[in-house]
C-alpha positions, -999 to 999 in steps of 0.1 A, spaced: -295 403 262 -322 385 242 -302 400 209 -270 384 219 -285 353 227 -303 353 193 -266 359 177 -252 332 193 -274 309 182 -274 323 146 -238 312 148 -240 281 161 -267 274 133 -242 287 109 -215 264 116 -237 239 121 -252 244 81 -214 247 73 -204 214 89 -236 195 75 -228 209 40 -191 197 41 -198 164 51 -228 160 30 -199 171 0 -176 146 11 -197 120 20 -207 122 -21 -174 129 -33 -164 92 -29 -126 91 -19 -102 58 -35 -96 55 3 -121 55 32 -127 45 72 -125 15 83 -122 6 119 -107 -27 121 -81 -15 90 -77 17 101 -86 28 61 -94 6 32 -97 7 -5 -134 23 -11 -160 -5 -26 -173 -1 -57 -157 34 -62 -155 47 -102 -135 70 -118 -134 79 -151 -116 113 -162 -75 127 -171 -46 120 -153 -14 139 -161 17 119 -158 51 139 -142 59 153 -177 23 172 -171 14 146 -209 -27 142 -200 -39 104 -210 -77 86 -201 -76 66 -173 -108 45 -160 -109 29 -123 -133 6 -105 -133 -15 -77 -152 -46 -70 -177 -50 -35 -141 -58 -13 -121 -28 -25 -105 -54 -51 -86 -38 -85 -88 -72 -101 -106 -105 -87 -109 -130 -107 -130 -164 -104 -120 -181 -65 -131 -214 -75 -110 -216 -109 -93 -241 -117 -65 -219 -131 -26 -209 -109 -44 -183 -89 -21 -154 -83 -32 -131 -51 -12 -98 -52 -10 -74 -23 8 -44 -10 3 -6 -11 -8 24 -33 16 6 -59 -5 -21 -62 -33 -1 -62 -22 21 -90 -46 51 -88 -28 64 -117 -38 40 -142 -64 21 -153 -77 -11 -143 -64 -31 -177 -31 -11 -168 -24 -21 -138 12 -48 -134 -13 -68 -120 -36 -71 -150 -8 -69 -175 10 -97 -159 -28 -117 -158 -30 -112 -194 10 -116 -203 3 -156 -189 -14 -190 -194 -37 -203 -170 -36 -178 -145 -66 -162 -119 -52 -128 -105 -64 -111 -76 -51 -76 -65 -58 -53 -36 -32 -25 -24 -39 6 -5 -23 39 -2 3 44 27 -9 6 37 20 -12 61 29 -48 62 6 -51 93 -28 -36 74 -16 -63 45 -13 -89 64 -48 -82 77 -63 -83 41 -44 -115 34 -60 -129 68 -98 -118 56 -97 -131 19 -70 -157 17 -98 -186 27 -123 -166 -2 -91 -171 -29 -74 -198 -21 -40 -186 -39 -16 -207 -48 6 -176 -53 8 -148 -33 35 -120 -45 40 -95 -18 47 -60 -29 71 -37 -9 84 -4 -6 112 12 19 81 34 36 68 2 50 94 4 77 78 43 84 45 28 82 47 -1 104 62 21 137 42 47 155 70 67 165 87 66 130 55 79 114 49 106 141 79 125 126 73 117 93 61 142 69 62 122 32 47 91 49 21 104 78 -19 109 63 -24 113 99 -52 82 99 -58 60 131 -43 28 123 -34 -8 138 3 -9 152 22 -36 164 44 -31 194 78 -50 198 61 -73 224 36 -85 193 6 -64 205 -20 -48 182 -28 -10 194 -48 15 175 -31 50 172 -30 81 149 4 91 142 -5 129 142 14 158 154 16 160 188 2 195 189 -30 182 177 -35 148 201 -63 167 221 -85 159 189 -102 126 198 -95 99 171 -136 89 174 -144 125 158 -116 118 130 -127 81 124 -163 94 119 -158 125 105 -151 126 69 -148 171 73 -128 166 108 -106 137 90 -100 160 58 -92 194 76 -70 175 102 -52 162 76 -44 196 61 -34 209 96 -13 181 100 6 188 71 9 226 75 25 219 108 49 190 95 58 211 65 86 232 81 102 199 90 102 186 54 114 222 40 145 220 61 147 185 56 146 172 87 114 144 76 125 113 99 136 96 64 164 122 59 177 111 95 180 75 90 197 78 56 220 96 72 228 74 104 222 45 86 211 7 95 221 14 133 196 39 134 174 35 165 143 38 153 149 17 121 159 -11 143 129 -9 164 106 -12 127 129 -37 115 118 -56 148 82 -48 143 87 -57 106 99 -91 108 70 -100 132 44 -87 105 62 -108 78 59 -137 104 26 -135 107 19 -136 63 39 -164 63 20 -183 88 -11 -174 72 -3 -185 41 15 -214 50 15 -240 20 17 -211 -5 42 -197 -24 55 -162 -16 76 -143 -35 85 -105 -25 96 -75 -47 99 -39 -41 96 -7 -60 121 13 -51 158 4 -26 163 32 -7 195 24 17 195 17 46 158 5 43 161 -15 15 191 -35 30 173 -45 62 141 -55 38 166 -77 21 172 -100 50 142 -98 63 130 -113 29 157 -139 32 148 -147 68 119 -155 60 124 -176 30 104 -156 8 115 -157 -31 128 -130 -42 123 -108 -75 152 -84 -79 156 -58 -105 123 -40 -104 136 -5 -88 168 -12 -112 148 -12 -144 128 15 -132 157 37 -129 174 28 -163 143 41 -180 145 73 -161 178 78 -171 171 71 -206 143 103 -205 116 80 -200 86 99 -181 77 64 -156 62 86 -131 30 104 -124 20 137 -117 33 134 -80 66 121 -91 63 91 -68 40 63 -85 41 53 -116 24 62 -146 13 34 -172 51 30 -187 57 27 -152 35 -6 -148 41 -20 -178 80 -21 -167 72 -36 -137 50 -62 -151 77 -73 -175 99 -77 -154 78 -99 -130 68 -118 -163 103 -123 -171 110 -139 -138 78 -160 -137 85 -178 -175 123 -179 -170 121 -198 -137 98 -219 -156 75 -211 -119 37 -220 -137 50 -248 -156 63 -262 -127 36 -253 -107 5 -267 -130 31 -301 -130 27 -302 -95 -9 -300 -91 -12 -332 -113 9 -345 -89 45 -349 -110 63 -327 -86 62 -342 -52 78 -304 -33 73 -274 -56 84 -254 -32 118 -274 -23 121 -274 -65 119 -239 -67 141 -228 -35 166 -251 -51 166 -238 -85 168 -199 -73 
């Protein structure tokens, strides 16, 4: 008896080294992304990387990434006196394939005169998580800017039920949710086989978060190898899909709140890819909401692609350096042809009475 007692607890200590050991590993092998319980996740403060990255042609090149203290790619100087541009929107923005001077945010910095950027994305991040990040720095920056980056996932990312039977956009992370009556709940849009797992253990558990994950995946993966992903479903039913319309719903009341917030500020929106029948419905939620919209981005993207241009990283979903240098042009090109900073540095000397009026009127 005492033996198998003395067994049992030889296990139990086992498991319990094991455990200690694996979160002890991940706890030091700082992750881009990490816990946050207000955000559901967040880009990691001060985190460094320095190292290879291959882009999707499997070509190696250098890449060197750093964050400030808020998660920040770029910050630059709140109290300048410079057009400060705040950028925001998702792993795009973050762009944890290139480096920091690589970045369309940085290029775009450097590209103009008399410009403070400021950039902060996050991987698999929803329009409800953005606004949240514009909410807790916008009275730090004080932009005069704010350019809104989206992508046809956001619609995935901002419903629960959407994300559940997702398998290309689900990391199967407790996050903040808005409901269609405007309420904020807290939920992790895991597989339903695994909702006995309590989201506490996975919000404090880097090992429990990590293996989860994995499991999570496994079980999904059968879905995307038929390809049954909820994606699939709504290309194929289109905008009258049920659950898009319910995220559309959610959506616009997301992009209602950022442009409360940031009321007094110009917003201008562009996305990376225009996937139908997402892309459509982001297209009139962006003109709903008066935002000014830069077209041509997924566009160029594509031309370059079909010209046997590598644009893409080593997942074949973000974009390598070409990649951010295409998109930076192209916002460049619509910043200097609109004549937007001229205007805008006229207006705070106080020439242009209504910038904004000016440049709804001009586009």
């Amino acid at each position: 008896m005492k033996s198998k007692i003395l067994n049992i607890l030889l296990s139990l200590c086992t498991v319990l080294i094991i455990v200690l050991i694996g979160e002890s590993f991940l706890t030091f092998w700082r992750q881009p992304m990490s816990v946050d319980q207000k955000l559901g996740w967040k880009a990691t403060e001060h985190y460094v990387f320095e190292g290879t990255k291959r882009d999707a042609a499997g070509k190696e090149y250098h890449v060197s990434i750093a964050t400030d203290r808020n998660g920040f790619r770029l910050f630059g100087n709140p109290n300048s006196k410079k057009i400060k541009i705040f950028f925001l929107g998702d792993s795009f923005t973050y762009g944890i394939d290139v480096s920091n001077d690589k970045v369309y945010c940085a290029l775009i910095v450097g590209k103009l005169n008399n410009v403070e950027g400021f950039a902060y994305g996050s991987g698999g991040y929803g329009t409800l998580q953005e606004y949240m990040i514009l909410d807790k720095f916008i009275d730090l920056i004080k932009p005069d800017i704010l350019i809104l980056q989206l992508c046809c996932n956001d619609f995935i990312d901002n419903d629960f039920r959407l994300g559940q039977k997702s398998y290309y956009n689900n990391n199967g992370r407790r996050r903040p949710y808005l409901d269609e009556y405007g309420n904020i709940s807290y939920l992790n849009p895991k597989h339903s086989s695994f909702f006995f797992i309590p989201d506490g253990l996975l919000a404090k558990s880097r090992l429990a978060s990590f293996l989860f994950d994995k499991f999570n995946r496994l079980l999904l993966y059968p879905h995307k190898k038929q390809g049954e992903s909820i994606e699939t479903e709504i290309s194929r039913v289109g905008p009258g899909h049920e659950g898009l319309r319910r995220a559309v719903k959610i959506t616009k009341m997301s992009m209602d709140m950022i442009k409360n917030r940031a009321a007094g500020i110009l917003i201008f929106a562009f996305s990376v890819d225009d996937g139908q029948p997402m892309w459509g419905e982001f297209q009139k939620l962006v003109e709903q909401e008066h935002f000014n919209y830069i077209d041509g981005i997924p566009q160029a993207l594509r031309s370059y692609e079909e010209k046997g241009y590598t644009i893409r990283a080593a997942d074949k979903g973000h974009l390598n350096e070409l990649g951010h240098r295409i998109v930076a042009d192209k916002l460049t090109d619509y910043l200097q042809k609109e004549e937007i900073l001229s205007k805008f540095t006229k207006a705070k000397a106080g020439r242009i009475p209504d910038l904004e009026v000016n440049l709804q009127r001009d586009n």
